[in-house]
MIMIFI-588443 format. One record per residue (C-alpha): residue number from 1; residue in one letter; x, y, z. Coordinates in pm, 1 decimal, always signed. Layout:
! MIMIFI-588443
NODE num residuo        u        v        w
NODE NUM       a        X        Y        Z
...
//
This chain:
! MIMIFI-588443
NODE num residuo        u        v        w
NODE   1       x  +3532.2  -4781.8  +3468.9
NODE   2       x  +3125.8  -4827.4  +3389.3
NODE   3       x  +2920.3  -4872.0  +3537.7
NODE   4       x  +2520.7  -4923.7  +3577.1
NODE   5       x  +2335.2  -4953.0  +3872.1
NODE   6       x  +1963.4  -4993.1  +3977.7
NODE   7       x  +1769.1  -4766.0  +4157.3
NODE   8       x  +1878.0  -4704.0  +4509.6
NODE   9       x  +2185.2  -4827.0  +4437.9
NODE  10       x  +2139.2  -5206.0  +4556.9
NODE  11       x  +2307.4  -5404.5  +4260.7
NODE  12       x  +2650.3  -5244.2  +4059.6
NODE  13       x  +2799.1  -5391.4  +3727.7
NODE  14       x  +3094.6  -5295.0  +3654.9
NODE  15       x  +3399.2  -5331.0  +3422.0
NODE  16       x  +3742.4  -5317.7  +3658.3
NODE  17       x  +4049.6  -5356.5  +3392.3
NODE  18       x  +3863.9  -5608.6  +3110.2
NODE  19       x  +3658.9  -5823.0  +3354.2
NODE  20       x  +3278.4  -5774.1  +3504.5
NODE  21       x  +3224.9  -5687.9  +3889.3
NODE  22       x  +2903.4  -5758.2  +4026.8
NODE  23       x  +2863.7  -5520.4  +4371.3
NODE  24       x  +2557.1  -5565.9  +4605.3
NODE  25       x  +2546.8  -5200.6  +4768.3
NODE  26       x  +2390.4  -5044.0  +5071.8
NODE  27       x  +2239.2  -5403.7  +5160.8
NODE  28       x  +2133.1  -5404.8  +5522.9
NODE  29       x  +2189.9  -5717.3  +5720.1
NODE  30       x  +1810.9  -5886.8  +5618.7
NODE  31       x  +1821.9  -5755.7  +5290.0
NODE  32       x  +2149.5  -5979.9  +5236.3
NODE  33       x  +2029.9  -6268.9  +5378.0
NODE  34       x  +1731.7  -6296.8  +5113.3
NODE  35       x  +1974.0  -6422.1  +4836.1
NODE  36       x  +2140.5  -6795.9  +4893.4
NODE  37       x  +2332.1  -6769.6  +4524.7
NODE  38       x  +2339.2  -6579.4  +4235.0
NODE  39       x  +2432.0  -6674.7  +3860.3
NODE  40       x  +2615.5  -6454.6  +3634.6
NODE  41       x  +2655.1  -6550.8  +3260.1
NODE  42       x  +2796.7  -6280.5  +3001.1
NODE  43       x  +2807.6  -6341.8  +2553.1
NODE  44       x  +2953.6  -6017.7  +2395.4
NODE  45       x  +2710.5  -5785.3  +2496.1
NODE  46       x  +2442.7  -5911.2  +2713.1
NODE  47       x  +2509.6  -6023.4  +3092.7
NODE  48       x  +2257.5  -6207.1  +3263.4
NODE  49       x  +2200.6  -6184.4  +3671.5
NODE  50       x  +1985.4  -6445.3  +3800.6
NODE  51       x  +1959.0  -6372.4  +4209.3
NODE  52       x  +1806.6  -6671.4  +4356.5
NODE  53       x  +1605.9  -6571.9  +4659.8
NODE  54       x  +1628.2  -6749.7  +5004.8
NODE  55       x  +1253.5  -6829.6  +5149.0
NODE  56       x  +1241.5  -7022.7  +5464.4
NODE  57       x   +875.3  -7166.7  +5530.6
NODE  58       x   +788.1  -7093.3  +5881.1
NODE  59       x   +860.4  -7401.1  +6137.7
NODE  60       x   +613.7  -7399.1  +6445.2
NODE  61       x   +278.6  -7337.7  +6544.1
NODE  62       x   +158.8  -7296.9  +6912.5
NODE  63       x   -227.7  -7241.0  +6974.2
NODE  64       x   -295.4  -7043.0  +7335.0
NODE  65       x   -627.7  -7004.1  +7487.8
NODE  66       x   -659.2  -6689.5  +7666.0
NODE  67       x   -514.5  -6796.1  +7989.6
NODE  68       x   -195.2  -6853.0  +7761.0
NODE  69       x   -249.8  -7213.5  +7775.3
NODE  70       x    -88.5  -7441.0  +7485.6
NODE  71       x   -394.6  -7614.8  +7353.2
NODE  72       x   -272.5  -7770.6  +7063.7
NODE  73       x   -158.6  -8097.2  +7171.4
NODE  74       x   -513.8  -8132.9  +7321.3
NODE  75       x   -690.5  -8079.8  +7004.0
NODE  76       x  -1000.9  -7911.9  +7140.5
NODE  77       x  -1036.5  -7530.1  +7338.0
NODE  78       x  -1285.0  -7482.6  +7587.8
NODE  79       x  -1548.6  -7603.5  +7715.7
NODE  80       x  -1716.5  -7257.8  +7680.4
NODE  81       x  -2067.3  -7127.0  +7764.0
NODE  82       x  -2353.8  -6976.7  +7540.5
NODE  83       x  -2300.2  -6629.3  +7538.0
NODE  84       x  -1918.7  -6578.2  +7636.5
NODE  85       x  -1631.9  -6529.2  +7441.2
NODE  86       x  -1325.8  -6769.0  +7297.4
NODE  87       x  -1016.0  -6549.3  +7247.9
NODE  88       x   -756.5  -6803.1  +7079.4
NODE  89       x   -370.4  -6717.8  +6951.1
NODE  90       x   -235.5  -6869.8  +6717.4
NODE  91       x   +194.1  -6798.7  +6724.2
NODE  92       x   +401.1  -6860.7  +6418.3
NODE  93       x   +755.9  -6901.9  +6468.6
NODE  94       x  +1109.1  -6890.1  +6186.7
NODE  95       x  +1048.3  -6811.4  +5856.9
NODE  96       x  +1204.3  -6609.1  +5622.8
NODE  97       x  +1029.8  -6355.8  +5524.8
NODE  98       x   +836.7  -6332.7  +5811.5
NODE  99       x   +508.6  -6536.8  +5751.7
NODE 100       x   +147.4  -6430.2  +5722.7
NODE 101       x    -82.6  -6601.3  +6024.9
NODE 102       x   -429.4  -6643.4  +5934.4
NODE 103       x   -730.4  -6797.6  +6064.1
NODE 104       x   -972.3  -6985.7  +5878.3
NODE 105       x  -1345.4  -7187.2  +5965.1
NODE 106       x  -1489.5  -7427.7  +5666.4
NODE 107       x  -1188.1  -7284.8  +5411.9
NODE 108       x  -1311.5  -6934.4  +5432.0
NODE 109       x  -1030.2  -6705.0  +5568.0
NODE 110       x  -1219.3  -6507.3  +5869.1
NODE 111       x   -905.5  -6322.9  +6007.4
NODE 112       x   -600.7  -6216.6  +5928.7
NODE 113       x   -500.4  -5936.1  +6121.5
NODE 114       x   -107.6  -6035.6  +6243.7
NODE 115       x   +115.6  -5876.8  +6458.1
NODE 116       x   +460.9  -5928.3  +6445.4
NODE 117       x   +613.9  -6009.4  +6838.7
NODE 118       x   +988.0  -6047.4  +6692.6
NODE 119       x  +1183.6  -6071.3  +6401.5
NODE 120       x  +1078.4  -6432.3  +6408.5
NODE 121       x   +739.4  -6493.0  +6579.9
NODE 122       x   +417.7  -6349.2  +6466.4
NODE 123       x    +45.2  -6390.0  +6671.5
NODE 124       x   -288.9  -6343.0  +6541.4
NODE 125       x   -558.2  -6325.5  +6798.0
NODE 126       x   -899.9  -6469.0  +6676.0
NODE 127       x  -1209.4  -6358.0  +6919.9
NODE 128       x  -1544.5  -6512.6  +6869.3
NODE 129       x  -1830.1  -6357.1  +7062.7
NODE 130       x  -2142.3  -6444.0  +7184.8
NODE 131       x  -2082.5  -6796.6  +7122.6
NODE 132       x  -2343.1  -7020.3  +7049.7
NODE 133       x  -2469.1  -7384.2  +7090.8
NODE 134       x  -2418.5  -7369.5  +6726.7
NODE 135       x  -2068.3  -7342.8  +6759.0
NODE 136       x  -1992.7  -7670.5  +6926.9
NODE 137       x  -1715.9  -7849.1  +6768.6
NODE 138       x  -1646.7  -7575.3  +6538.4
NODE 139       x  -1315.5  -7706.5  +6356.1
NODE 140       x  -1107.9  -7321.7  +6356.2
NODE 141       x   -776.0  -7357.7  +6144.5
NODE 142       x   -446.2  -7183.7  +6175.7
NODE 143       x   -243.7  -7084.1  +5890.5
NODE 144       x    +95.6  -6930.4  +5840.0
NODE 145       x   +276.0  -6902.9  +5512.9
NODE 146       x   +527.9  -6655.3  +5358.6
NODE 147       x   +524.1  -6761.4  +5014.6
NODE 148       x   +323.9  -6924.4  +4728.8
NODE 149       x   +569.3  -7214.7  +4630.5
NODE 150       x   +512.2  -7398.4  +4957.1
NODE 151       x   +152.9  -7504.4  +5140.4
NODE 152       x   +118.0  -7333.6  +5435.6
NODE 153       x   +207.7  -7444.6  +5782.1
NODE 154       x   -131.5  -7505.4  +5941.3
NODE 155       x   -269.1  -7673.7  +6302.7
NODE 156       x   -615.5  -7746.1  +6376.6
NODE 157       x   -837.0  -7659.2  +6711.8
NODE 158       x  -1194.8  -7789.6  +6763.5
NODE 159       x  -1454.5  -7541.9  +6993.0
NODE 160       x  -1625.9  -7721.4  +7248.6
NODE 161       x  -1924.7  -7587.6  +7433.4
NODE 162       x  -2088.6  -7724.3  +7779.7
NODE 163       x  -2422.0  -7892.8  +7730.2
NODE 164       x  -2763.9  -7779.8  +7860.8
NODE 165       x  -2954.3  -8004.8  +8016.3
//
């Protein structure tokens, strides 16, 4: 019996009695569920392995204020005064891997420190301080993406300030 194996031992090719055995070895539970298929094609001496990798996009965003208020269906967070601070969460849920969760103002990325929560949900919590009457209607963006293939999974939440009079 040959055989040839990578390093760590994930992926074994062997010959069992004139035929080809592909073995994937020591393969936790998510490192499985990354391939959907694999090909395997062989001419006299060279056999080719194409693993085809799963990627799920991520499926929902939720946008919390910090009360832990869904704002997203409203569209706009606040009103907030001159001088105080907006802490807003932005929760990405499924995806496989597990996504990236960014937050963005006028297509400039101006956070992207994520935490995972679970397996499948990861936060990132943007605070803006000192706000100012400059940032009325402030259009803050919400991205999470776990590949390059796909455009990201994004939602959208306008600042609103109160008026002085």
């Amino acid at each position: 019996m040959d055989t040839d194996s990578t390093p760590g031992n994930a992926i074994r090719l062997q010959t069992q009695r004139k035929r080809l055995v592909l073995s994937l070895l020591e393969c936790g539970l998510s490192r499985r569920e990354r391939f959907s298929a694999f090909t395997f094609s062989c001419s006299l001496r060279v056999c080719r392995i194409h693993l085809f990798f799963k990627t799920v996009p991520p499926r929902k965003l939720t946008i919390l204020d910090e009360n832990g208020t869904n704002v997203q269906q409203k569209r706009v967070i606040g009103p907030y005064i001159e001088g105080s601070t907006a802490q807003i969460t932005c929760v990405a849920s499924g995806g496989r891997p597990t996504p990236r969760v960014t937050w963005w103002r006028d297509g400039i990325e101006i956070d992207n420190s994520d935490e995972a929560l679970s397996e499948r949900r990861v936060k990132n919590v943007l605070r803006l301080e000192n706000l100012e009457r400059r940032h009325l209607n402030t259009v803050l963006t919400c991205k999470a993406s776990n590949n390059d293939m796909v455009s990201p999974l994004s939602a959208n939440i306008t600042l609103d300030m109160y008026r002085e009079y």
